[in-house]
Each structure stands twice: as C-alpha cells, then as structure tokens.
N, CA and C atoms as a LAMMPS dump frame, in Angstrom:
ITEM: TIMESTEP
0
ITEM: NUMBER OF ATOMS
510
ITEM: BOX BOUNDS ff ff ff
-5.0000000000000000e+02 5.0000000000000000e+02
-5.0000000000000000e+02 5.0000000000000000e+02
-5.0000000000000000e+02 5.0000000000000000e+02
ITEM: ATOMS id mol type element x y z
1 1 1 N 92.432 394.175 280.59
2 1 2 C 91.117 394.102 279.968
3 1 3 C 90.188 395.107 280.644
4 2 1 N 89.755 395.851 279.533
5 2 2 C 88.64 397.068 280.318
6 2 3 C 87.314 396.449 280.072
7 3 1 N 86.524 396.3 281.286
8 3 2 C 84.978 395.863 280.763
9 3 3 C 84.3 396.843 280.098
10 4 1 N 84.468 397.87 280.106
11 4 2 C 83.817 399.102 279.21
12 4 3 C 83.736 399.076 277.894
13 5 1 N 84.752 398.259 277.415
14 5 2 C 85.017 397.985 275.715
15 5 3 C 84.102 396.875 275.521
16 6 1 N 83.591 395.99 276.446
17 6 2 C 82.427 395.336 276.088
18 6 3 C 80.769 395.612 276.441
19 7 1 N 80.42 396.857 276.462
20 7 2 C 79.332 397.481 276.489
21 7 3 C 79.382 398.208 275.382
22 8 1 N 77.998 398.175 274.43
23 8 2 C 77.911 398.769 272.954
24 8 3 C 76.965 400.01 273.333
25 9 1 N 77.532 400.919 272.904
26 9 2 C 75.987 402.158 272.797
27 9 3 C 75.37 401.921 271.418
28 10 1 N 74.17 402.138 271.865
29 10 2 C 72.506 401.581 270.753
30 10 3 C 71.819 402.788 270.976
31 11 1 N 72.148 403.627 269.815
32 11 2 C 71.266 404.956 269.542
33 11 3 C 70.094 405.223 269.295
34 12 1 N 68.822 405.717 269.997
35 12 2 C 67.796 405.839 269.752
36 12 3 C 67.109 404.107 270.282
37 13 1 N 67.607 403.759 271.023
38 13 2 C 66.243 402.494 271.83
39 13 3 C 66.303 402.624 273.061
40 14 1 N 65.386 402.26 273.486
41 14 2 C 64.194 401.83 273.184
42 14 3 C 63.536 402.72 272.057
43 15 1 N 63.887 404.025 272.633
44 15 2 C 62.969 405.236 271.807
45 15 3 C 64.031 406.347 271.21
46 16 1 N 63.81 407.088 270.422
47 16 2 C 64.353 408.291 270.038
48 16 3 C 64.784 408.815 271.667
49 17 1 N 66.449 409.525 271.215
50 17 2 C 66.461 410.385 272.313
51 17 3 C 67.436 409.604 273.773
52 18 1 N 67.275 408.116 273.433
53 18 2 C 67.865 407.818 274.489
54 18 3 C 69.397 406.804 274.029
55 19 1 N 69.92 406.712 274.886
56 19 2 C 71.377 406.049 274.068
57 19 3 C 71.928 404.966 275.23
58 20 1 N 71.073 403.783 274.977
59 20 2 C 71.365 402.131 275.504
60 20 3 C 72.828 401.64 275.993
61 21 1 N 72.65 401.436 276.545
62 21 2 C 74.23 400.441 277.083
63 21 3 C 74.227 399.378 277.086
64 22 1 N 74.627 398.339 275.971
65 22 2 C 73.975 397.136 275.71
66 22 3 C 75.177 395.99 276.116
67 23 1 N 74.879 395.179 277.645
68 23 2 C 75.789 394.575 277.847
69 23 3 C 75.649 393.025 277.142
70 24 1 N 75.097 392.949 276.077
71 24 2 C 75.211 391.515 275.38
72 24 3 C 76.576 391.441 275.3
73 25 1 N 77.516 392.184 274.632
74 25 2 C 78.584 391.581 274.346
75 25 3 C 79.665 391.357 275.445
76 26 1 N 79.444 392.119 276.94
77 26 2 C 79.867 391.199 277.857
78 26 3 C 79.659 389.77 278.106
79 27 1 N 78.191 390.125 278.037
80 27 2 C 77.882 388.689 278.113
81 27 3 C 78.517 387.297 277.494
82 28 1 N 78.305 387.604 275.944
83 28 2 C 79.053 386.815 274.79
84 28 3 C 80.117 386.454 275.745
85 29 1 N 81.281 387.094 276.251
86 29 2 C 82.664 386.951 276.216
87 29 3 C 83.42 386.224 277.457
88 30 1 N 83.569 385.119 277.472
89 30 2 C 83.843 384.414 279.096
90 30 3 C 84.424 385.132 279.853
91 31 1 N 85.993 385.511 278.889
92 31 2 C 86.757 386.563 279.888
93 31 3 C 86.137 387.376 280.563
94 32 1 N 85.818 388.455 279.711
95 32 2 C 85.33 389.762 280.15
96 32 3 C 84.304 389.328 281.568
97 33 1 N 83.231 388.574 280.912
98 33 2 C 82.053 388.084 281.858
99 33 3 C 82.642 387.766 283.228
100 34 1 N 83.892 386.846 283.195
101 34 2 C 84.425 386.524 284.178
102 34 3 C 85.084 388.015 285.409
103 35 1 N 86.264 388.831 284.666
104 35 2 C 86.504 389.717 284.938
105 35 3 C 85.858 390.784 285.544
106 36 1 N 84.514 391.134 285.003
107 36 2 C 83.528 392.002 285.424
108 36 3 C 83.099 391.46 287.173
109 37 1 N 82.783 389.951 286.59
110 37 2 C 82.598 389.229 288.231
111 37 3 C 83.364 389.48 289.678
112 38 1 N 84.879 389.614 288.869
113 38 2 C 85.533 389.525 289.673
114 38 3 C 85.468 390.977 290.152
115 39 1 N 85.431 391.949 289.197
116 39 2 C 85.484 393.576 290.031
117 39 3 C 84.11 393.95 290.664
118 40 1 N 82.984 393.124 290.632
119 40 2 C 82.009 392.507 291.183
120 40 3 C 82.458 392.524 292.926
121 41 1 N 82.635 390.982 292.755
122 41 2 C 82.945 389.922 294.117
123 41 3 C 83.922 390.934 294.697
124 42 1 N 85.489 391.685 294.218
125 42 2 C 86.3 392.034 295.197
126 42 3 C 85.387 393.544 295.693
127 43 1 N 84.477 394.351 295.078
128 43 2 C 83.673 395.349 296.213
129 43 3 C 83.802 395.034 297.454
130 44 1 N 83.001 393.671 297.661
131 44 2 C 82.675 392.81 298.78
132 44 3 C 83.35 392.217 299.937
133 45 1 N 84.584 392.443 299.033
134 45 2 C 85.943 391.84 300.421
135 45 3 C 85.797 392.235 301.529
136 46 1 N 85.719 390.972 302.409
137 46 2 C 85.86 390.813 303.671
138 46 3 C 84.272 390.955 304.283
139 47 1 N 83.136 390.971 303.612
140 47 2 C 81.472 391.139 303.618
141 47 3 C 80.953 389.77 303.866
142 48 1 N 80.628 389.386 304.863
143 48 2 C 79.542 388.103 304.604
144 48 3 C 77.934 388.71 303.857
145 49 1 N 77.581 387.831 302.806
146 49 2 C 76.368 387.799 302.278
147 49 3 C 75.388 386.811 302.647
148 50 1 N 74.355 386.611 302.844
149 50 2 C 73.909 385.531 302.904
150 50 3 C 72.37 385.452 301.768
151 51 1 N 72.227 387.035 301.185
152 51 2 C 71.411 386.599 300.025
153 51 3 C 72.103 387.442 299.092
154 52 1 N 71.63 387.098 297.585
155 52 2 C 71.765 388.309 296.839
156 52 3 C 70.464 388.302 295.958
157 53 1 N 69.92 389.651 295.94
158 53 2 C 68.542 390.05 295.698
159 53 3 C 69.04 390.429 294.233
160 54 1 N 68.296 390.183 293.129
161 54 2 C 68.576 390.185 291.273
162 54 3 C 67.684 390.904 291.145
163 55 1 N 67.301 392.371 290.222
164 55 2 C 65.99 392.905 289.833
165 55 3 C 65.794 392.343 288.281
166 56 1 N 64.653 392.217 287.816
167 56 2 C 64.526 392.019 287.139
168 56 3 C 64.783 392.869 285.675
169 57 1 N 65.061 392.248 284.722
170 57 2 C 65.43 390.625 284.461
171 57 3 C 67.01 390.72 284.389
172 58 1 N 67.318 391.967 283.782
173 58 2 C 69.093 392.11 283.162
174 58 3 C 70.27 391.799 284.912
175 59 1 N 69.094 392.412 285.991
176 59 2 C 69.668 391.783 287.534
177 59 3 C 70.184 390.289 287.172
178 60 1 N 69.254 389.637 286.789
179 60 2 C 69.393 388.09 286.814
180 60 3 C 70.81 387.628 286.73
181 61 1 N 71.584 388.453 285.512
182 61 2 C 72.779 387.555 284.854
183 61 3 C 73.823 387.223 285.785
184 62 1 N 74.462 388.25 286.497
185 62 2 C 75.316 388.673 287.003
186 62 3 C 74.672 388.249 288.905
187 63 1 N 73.863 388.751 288.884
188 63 2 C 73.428 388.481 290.29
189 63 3 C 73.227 386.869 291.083
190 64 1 N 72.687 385.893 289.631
191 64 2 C 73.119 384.599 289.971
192 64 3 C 74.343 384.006 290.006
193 65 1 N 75.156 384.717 289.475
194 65 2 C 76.84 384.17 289.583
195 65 3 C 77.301 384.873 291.007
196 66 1 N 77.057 385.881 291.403
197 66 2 C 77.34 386.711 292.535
198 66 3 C 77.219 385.721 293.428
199 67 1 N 75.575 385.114 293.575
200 67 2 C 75.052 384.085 294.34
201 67 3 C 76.487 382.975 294.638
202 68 1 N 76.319 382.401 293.052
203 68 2 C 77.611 381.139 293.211
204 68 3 C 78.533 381.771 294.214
205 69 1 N 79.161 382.921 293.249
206 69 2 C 80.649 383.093 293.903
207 69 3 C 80.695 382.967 295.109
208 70 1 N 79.838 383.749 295.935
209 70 2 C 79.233 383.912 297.311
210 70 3 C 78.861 382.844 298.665
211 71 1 N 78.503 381.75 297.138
212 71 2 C 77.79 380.757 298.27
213 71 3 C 76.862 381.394 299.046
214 72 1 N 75.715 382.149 298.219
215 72 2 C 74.577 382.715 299.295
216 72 3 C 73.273 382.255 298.252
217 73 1 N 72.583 382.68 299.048
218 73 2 C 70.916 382.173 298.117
219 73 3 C 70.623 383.229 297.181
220 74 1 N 69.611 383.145 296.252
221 74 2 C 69.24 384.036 295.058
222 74 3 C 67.896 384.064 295.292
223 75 1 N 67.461 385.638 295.118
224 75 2 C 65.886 385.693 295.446
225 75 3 C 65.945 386.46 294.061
226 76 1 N 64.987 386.128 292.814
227 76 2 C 64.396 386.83 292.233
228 76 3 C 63.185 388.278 292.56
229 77 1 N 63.763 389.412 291.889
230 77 2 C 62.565 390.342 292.378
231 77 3 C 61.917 390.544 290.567
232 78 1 N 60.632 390.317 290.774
233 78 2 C 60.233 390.909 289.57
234 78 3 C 59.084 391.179 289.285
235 79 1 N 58.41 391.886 288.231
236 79 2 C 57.067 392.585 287.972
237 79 3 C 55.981 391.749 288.535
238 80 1 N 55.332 392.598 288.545
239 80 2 C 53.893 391.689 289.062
240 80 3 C 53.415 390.727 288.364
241 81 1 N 52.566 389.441 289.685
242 81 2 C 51.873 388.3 288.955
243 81 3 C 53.007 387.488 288.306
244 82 1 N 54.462 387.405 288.659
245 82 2 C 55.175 386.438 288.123
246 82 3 C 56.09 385.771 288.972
247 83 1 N 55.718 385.856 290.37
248 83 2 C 55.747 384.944 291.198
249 83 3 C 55.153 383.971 292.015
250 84 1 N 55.037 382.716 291.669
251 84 2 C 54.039 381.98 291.907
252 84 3 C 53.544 381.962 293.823
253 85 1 N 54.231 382.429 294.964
254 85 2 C 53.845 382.131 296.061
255 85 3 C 53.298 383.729 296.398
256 86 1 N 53.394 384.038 297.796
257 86 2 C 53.148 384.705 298.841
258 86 3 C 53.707 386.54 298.308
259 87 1 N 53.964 387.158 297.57
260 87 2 C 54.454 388.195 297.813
261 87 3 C 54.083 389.253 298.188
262 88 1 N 55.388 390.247 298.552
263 88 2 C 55.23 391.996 299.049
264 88 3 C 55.967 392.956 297.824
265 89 1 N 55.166 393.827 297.431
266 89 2 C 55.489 394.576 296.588
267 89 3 C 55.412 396.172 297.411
268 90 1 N 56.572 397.143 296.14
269 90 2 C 56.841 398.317 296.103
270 90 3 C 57.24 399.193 295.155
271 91 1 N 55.787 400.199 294.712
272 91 2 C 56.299 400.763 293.62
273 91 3 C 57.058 401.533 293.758
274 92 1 N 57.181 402.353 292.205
275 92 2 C 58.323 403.463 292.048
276 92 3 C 57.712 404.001 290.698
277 93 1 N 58 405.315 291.053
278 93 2 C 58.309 406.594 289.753
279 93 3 C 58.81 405.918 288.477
280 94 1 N 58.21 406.273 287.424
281 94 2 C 59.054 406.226 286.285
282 94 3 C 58.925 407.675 285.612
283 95 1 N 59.521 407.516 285.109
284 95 2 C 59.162 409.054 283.975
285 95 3 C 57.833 409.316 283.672
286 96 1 N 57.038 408.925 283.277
287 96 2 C 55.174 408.511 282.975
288 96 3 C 54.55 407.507 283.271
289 97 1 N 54.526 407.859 284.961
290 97 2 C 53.394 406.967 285.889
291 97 3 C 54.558 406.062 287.105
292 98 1 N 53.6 404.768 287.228
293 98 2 C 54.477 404.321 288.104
294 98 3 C 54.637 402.609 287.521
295 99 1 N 55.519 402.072 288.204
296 99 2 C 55.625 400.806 287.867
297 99 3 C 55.968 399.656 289.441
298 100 1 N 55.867 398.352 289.764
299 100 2 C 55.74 397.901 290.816
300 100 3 C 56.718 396.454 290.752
301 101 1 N 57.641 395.986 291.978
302 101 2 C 57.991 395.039 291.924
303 101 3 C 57.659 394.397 293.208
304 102 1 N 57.761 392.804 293.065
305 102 2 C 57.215 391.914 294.033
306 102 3 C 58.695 390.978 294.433
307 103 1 N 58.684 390.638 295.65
308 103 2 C 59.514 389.349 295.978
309 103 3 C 58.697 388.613 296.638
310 104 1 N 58.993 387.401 296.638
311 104 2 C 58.334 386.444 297.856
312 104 3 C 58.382 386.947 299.342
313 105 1 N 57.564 386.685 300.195
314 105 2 C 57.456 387.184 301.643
315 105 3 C 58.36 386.475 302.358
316 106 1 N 59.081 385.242 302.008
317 106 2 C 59.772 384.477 302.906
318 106 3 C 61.114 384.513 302.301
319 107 1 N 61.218 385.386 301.384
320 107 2 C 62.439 385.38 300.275
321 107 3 C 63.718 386.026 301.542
322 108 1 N 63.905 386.587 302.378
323 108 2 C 64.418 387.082 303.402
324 108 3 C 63.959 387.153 304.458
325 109 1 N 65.11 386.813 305.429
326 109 2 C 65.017 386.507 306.625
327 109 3 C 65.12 388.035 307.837
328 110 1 N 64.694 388.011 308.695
329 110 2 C 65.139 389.254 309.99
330 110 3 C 66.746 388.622 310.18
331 111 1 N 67.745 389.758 309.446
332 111 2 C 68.935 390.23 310.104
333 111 3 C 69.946 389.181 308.844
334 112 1 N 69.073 389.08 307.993
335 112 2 C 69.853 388.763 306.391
336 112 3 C 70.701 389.719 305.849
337 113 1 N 72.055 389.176 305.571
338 113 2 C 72.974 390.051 305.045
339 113 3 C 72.704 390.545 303.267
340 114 1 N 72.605 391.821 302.968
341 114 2 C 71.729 390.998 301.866
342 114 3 C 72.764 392.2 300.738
343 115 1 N 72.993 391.406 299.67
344 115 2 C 73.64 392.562 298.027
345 115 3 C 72.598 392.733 297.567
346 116 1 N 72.707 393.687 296.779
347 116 2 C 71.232 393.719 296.056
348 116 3 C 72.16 394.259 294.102
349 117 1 N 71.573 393.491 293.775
350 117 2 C 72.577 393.576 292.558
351 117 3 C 71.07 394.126 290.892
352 118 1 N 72.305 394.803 290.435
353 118 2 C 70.776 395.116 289.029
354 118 3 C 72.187 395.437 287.942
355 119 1 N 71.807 395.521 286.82
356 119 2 C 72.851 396.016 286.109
357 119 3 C 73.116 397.189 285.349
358 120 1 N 71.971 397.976 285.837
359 120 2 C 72.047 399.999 285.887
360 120 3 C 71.47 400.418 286.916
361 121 1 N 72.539 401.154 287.178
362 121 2 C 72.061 402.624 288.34
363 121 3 C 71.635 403.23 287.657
364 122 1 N 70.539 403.79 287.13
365 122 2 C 69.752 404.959 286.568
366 122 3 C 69.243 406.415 287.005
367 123 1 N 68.116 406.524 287.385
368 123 2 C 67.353 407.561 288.162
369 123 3 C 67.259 406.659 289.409
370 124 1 N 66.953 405.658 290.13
371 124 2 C 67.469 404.843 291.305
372 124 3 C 66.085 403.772 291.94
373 125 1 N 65.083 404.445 290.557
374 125 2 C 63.819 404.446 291.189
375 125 3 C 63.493 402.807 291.447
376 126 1 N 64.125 402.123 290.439
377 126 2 C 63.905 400.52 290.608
378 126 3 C 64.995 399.993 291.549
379 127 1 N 65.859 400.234 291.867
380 127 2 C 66.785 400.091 293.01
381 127 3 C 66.093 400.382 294.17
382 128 1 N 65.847 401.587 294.972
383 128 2 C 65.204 401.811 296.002
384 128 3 C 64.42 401.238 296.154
385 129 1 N 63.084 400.736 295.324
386 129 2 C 62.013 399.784 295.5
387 129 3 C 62.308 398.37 296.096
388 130 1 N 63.576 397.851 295.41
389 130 2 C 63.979 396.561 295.878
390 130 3 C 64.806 396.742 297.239
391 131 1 N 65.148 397.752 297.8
392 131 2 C 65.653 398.396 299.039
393 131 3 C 64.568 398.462 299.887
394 132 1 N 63.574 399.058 299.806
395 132 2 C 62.27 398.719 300.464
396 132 3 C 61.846 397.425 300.59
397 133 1 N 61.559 397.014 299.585
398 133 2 C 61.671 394.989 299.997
399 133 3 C 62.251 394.504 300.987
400 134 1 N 63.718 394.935 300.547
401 134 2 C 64.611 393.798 301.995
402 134 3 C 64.287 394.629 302.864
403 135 1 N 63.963 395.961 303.288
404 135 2 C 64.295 396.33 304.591
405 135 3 C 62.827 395.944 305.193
406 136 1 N 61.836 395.675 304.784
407 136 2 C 60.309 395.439 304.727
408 136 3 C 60.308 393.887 305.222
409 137 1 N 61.644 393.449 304.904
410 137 2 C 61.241 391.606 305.622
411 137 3 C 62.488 391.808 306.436
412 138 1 N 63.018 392.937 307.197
413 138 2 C 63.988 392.856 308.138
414 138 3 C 65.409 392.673 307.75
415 139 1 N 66.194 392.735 306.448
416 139 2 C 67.013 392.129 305.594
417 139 3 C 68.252 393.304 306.127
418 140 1 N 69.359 393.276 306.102
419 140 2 C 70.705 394.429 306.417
420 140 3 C 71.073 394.153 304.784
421 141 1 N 70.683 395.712 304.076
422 141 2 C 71.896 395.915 302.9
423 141 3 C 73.046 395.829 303.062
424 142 1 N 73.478 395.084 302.48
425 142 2 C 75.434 395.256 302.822
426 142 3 C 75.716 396.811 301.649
427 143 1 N 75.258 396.374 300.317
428 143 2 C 75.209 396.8 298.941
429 143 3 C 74.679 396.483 297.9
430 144 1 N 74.796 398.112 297.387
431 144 2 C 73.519 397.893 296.084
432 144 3 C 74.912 397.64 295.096
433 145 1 N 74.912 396.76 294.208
434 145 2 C 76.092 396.345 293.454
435 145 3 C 75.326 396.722 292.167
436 146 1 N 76.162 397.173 291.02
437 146 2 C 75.426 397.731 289.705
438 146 3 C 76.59 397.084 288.667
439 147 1 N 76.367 396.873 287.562
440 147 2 C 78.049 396.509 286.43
441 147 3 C 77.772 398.305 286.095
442 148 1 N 77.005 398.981 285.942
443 148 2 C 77.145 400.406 285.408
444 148 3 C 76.151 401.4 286.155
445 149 1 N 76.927 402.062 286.419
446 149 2 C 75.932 403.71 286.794
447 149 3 C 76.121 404.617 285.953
448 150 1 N 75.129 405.391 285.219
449 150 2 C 74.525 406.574 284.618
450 150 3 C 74.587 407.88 285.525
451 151 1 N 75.613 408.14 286.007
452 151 2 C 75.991 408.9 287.53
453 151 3 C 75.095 410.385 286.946
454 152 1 N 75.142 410.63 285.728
455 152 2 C 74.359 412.039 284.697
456 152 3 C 72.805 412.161 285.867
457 153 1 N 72.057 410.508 285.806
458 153 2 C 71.051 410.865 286.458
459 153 3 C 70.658 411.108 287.679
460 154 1 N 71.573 410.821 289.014
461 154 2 C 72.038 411.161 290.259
462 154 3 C 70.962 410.082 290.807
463 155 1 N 71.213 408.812 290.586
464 155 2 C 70.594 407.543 291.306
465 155 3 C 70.814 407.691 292.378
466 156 1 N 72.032 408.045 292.268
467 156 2 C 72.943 407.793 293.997
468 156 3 C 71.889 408.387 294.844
469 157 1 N 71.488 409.455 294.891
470 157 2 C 70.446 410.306 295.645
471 157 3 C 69.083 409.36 296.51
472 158 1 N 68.756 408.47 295.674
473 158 2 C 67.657 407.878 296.098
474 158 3 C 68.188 406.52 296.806
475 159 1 N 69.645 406.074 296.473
476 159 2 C 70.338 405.058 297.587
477 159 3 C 71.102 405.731 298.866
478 160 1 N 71.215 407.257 299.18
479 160 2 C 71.766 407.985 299.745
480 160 3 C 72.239 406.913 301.352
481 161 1 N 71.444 406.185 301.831
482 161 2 C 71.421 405.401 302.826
483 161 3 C 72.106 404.165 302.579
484 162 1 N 72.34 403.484 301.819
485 162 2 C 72.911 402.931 301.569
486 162 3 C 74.568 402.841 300.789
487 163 1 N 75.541 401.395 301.086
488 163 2 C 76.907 401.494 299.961
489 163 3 C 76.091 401.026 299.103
490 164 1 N 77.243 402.222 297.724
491 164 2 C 76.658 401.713 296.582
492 164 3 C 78.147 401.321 295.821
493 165 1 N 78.127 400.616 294.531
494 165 2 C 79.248 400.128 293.957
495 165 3 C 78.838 399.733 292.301
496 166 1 N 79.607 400.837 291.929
497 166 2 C 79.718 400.268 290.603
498 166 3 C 80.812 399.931 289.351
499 167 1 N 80.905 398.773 288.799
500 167 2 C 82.178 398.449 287.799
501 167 3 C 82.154 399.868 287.148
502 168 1 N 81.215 399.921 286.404
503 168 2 C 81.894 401.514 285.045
504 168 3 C 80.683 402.546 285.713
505 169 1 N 81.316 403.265 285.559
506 169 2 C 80.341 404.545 285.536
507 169 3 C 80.896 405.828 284.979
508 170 1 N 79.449 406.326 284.029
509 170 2 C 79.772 407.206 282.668
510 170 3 C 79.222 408.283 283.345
C-alpha cells in the first residue's frame, strides 16, 4: 500500500495557480490512515518523546495519534486568541505579510523531548515558528515529522538545525 495514492491533487485552491494536496482521502481510509502512522511512529525508533507539538489545524490529525502511539502528551499550537490560558507566540513570513502562532506557556517543560508534527513541509515558515516555541520554553526537538514535503520549496532550509522526516515527498 502506497500512501501517496491516497492524497488527491485539487487544481487551482485555494487560489488560481496553486495545486493542493488533499489528504481527506487518507483520512477516509483506516488502512492507509493506519499505515501512514506507522511510517510515522517507525522515523522515531528507538526516540523517547515525551510531547508531541500539532500545528494547526491539519497538524491535529495525525499528531494526536502520534501522541497515543507514543504515550506522550499533546500540546495544541494555534492562531491567535484561541487559547484559553497563558500563551507565547511567534510569527512568520507568508508570501503577503506575516502571520502568528501561540502555545500555552506551560505547554512544555525545560529538557522535554519534543516531535513536532504538521502535515506539510512547505516554505518552512509555520514549522520554524513552532520550533521557536519549544526551544523558547526549553523543549529538545527530537523531530519535525511532516505526512508530506513540497521539497520544490526548500522548507528544509529554514529547519536546517533540526531532523526532519517525511512519509511522501514530491
């Protein structure tokens, strides 16, 4: 089973010009969903975790099962004003302007083993931000875990310091 056959390209969305990688139909599919997990979890062999950091929102899916598999805690990171306690935020570049994410301040510990999971490597700019987070509450990246990298846009560049790992990459 290739997980690649369950990612759809969606021409022109958001906008003209760009060409989507739409993992719903992983999702849909237990197997696959399962499988993907697993080329997931074995990156990790032989890694203690003790968090795994989700970006928002498409982070979420995959990054809370990571959690299970793991037996480690789940910290949501996401846009501003949608976390109800204490947080630290860090923006990032987008193509036109900037954009900002928040975690809780107590969401990581000094000398937390930490994954940091999203489900595109892109330009890297929302990855690195959540890299600044953990290293900002004292946190050790183990890895930035991705189901896909866009390797065209050279994300890798802006995780240069960090392992990175990804199931497919186009």
């Amino acid at each position: 089973m290739k997980i690649e056959n369950y990612v759809r390209d969606i021409q022109g969305f958001p906008k003209e010009g760009i060409l989507f990688k739409d993992i719903t139909p992983l999702l849909n599919d237990p197997d696959a969903r399962k499988k993907c997990l697993s080329i997931l979890v074995e990156s990790l062999k032989g890694q203690k975790i003790d968090k795994v950091v989700g970006a928002e929102s498409r982070g979420f899916f995959f990054g809370m099962l990571l959690a299970q598999e793991l037996n480690a805690g789940f910290v949501p990171v996401r846009k501003p004003k949608k976390l109800p306690y204490d947080t630290i935020s860090a923006s990032y570049e987008l193509e036109y302007g900037t954009d900002t994410l928040e975690m809780h301040k107590d969401a990581i510990q000094k000398g937390d083993r930490v994954l940091i999971h999203d489900d595109v490597l892109a330009t890297g700019g929302t990855a690195k931000a959540v890299c600044d987070l953990v290293t900002e509450l004292g946190g050790e990246i183990v890895q930035c875990n991705f189901l896909m990298e866009l390797s065209f846009l050279n994300g890798r560049e802006k995780l240069k310091d960090n392992p990175i790992f990804a199931a497919i990459t186009y």
